[in-house]
Structures are given as structure tokens and as C-alpha cells.
C-alpha positions in Angstrom: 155.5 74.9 110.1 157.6 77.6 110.5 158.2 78.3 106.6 154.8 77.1 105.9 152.7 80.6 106.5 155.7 83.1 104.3 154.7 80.8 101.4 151.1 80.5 101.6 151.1 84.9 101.8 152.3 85.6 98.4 149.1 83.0 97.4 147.0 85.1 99.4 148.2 88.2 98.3 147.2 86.9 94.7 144.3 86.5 95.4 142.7 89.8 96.2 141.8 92.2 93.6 144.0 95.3 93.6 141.6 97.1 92.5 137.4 98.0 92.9 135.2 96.6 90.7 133.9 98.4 88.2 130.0 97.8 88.0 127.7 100.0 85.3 130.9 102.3 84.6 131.0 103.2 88.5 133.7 101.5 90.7 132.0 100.1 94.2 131.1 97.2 95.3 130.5 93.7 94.1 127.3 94.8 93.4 125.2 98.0 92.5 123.4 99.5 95.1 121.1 102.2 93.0 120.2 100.0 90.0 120.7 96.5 91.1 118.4 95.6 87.9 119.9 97.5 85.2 123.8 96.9 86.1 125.8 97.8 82.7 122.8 99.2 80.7 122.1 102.4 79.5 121.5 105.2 81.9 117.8 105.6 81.5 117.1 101.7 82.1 119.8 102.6 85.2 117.6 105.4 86.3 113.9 103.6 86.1 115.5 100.9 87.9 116.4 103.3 90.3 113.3 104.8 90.9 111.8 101.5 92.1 114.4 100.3 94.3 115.4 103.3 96.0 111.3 103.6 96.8 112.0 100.1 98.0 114.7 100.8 100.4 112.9 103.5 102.3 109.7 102.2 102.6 111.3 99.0 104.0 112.9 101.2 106.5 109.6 103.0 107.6 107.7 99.6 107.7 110.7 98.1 110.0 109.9 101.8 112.1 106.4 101.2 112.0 107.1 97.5 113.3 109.3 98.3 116.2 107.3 101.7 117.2 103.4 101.4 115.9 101.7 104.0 113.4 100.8 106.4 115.8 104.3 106.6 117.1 106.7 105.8 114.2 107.3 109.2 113.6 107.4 111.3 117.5 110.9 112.5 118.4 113.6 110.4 116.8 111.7 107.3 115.9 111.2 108.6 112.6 115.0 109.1 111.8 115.7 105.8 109.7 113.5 107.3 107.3 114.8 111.0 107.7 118.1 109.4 106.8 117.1 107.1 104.0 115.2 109.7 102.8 118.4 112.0 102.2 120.5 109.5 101.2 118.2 108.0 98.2 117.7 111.7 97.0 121.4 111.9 96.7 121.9 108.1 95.1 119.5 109.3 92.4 121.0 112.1 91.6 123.8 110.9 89.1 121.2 108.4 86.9 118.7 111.0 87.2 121.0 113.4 85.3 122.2 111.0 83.0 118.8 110.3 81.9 118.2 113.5 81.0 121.5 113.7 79.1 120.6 110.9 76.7 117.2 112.3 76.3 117.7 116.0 75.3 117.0 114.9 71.7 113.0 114.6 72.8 111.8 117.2 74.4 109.0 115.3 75.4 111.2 112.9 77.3 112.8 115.6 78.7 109.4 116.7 80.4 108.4 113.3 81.3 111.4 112.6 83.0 111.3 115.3 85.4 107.6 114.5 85.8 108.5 110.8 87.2 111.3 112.3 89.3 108.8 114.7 90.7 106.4 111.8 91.1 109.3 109.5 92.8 109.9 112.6 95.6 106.7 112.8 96.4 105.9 109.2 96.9 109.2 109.0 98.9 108.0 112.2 100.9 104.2 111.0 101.0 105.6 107.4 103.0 104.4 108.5 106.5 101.4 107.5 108.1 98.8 110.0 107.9 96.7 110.2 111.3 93.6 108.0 111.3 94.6 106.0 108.2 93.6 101.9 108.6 96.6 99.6 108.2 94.8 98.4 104.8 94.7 102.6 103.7 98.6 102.7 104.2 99.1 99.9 102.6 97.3 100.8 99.5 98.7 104.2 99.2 102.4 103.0 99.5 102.0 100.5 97.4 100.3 102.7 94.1 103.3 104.7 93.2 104.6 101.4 91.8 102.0 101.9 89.3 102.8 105.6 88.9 106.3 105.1 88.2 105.6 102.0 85.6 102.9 104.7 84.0 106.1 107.4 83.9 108.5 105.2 82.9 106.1 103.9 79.9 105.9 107.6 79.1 109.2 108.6 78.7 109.7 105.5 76.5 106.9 106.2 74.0 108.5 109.7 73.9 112.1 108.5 73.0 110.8 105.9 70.9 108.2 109.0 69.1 111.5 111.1 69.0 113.8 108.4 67.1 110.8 107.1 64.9 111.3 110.3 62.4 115.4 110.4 62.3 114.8 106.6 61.4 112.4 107.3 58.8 114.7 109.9 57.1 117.4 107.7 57.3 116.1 105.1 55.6 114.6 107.4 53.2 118.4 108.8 52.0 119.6 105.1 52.2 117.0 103.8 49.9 117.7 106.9 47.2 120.3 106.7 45.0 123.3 109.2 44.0 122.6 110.9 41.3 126.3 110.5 39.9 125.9 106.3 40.3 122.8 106.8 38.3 123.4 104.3 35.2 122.5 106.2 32.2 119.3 104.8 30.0 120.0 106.6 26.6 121.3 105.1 23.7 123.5 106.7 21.5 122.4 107.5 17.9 125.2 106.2 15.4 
């Protein structure tokens, strides 16, 4: 029994990875925690997956305050710090897609514009998540459920501007593919003998 367990450890050691994993070009965990849905795409899809599911995260942590505490009191004196916390910590997960969006779109202006407009949008729903005094369960409910909306509407945006940006350097391409050098230009005249 005795010599059993120093064999079995080199096994084990084996095993485990020396390393992280590498997950959308970031090492961490075995999964990713600020685009879950986008894992290995390109940093825009990263960052509108983002958007959604870090909104997610913190409004599941005020509705678990508002559970344990009530509206009227899910915000006095430290009930409210969940939310403080997620709060602060989403604004810094969304920082890195958020700036690699706007890399990859600096070709569009446009995008550029509409980008900052859906970050804009995604602080102030993430801001606008406490209960406002005298608002019906049904009221909350509604209003921290229609950024959803807000963010698909941005997110549509900043697509049609990419897409409006790389429609004309497609169009030109094709144009100088489709013309042919003037030096592999077969000639057409005969010669006169």
C-alpha cells in the first residue's frame, strides 16, 4: 500500500494543466466571465455580448437585494452594497472589449459614435437599476427590463455603420479586380503586310 500512493502522484501530477487556459485571447478560467456568448470572436461581438450580460449580473444582484430587503429598503445603509460593488466591478470588466471595439471600428466614424452611444446607454441602465420611490413592482419591472431593447437597437446600429463603412472599400475592390492591366491588354490590330 505503501508504494502504491508515490506511483499514482506522478499520474496526478499529469494530469493538471501547467498552465491557464486561454479563452478569447485572455488567460482565466475555464470559462469567460465578460462575454460568455462571444468566447473566441471578434472583439465587437465580445463587447455586445458584454453589454447584455454584465447588465445581467447586476440586475440579478439588485433583484436578490430587493428579495432579501424589500423595495423600500433595498437600498438604506449598506443593503444596497451588492449592487455598489457589482456596479464597479462590471464598469471595470467592460473596459477592455469596450476599447477593443472601438479599435476595430475607427475605420467608420459612424461606428465610432454609435459605440460610445451604447456604452453611454449601458451606464445608464446599470446606474438607472434602483428602485425609484413609489414605483409598482410591474413599473420596475418594465423599466429594467427595456434596455435589453436599447442595447439590441445600439448594437443593430453600430453594425449597419460598419457594414455602411466596408460596403464602399468592397465596391472599389471589386471594381480594380474586375479591370484589367493595361500592359496584359491583348492587342486587336492586325498588321498590314
Amino acid at each position: 500500500m505503501r508504494f502504491l500512493v508515490p506511483l499514482s502522484l506522478p499520474l496526478v501530477l499529469a494530469a493538471t494543466p501547467l498552465h491557464a487556459a486561454t479563452i478569447g485571447g485572455n488567460a482565466g478560467p475555464e470559462h469567460n466571465y465578460v462575454c460568455p456568448h462571444a468566447d473566441g470572436q471578434p472583439a465587437l461581438e465580445c463587447f455586445f455580448d458584454a453589454v447584455q450580460h454584465l447588465y445581467t449580473m447586476c440586475r440579478n444582484v439588485k433583484s436578490i437585494e430587493i428579495l432579501e430587503f424589500g423595495y423600500e429598503k433595498s437600498a438604506e445603509g449598506t443593503n444596497g452594497a451588492k449592487t455598489e460593488y457589482c456596479l464597479d466591478k462590471q464598469k471595470q470588466n467592460i473596459e477592455r472589449p469596450y476599447r477593443a471595439a472601438l479599435k476595430d471600428s475607427l475605420r467608420s466614424k459612424p461606428a465610432v459614435e454609435a459605440l460610445r452611444a451604447l456604452h453611454e446607454r449601458w451606464l445608464s441602465a446599470l446606474t438607472g437599476l434602483a428602485w425609484r420611490t413609489g414605483e409598482s413592482d410591474a413599473d420596475y419591472k418594465a423599466r429594467v427590463a427595456k434596455p435589453y431593447e436599447e442595447f439590441t437597437a445600439g448594437i443593430a446600429s453600430v453594425r449597419t455603420s460598419i457594414a455602411a463603412a466596408q460596403a464602399p472599400a468592397a465596391t472599389v475592390k471589386a471594381a480594380k479586380a474586375k479591370k484589367p492591366d493595361k500592359a496584359s491588354k491583348p492587342t486587336t490590330q492586325a498588321k498590314k503586310h
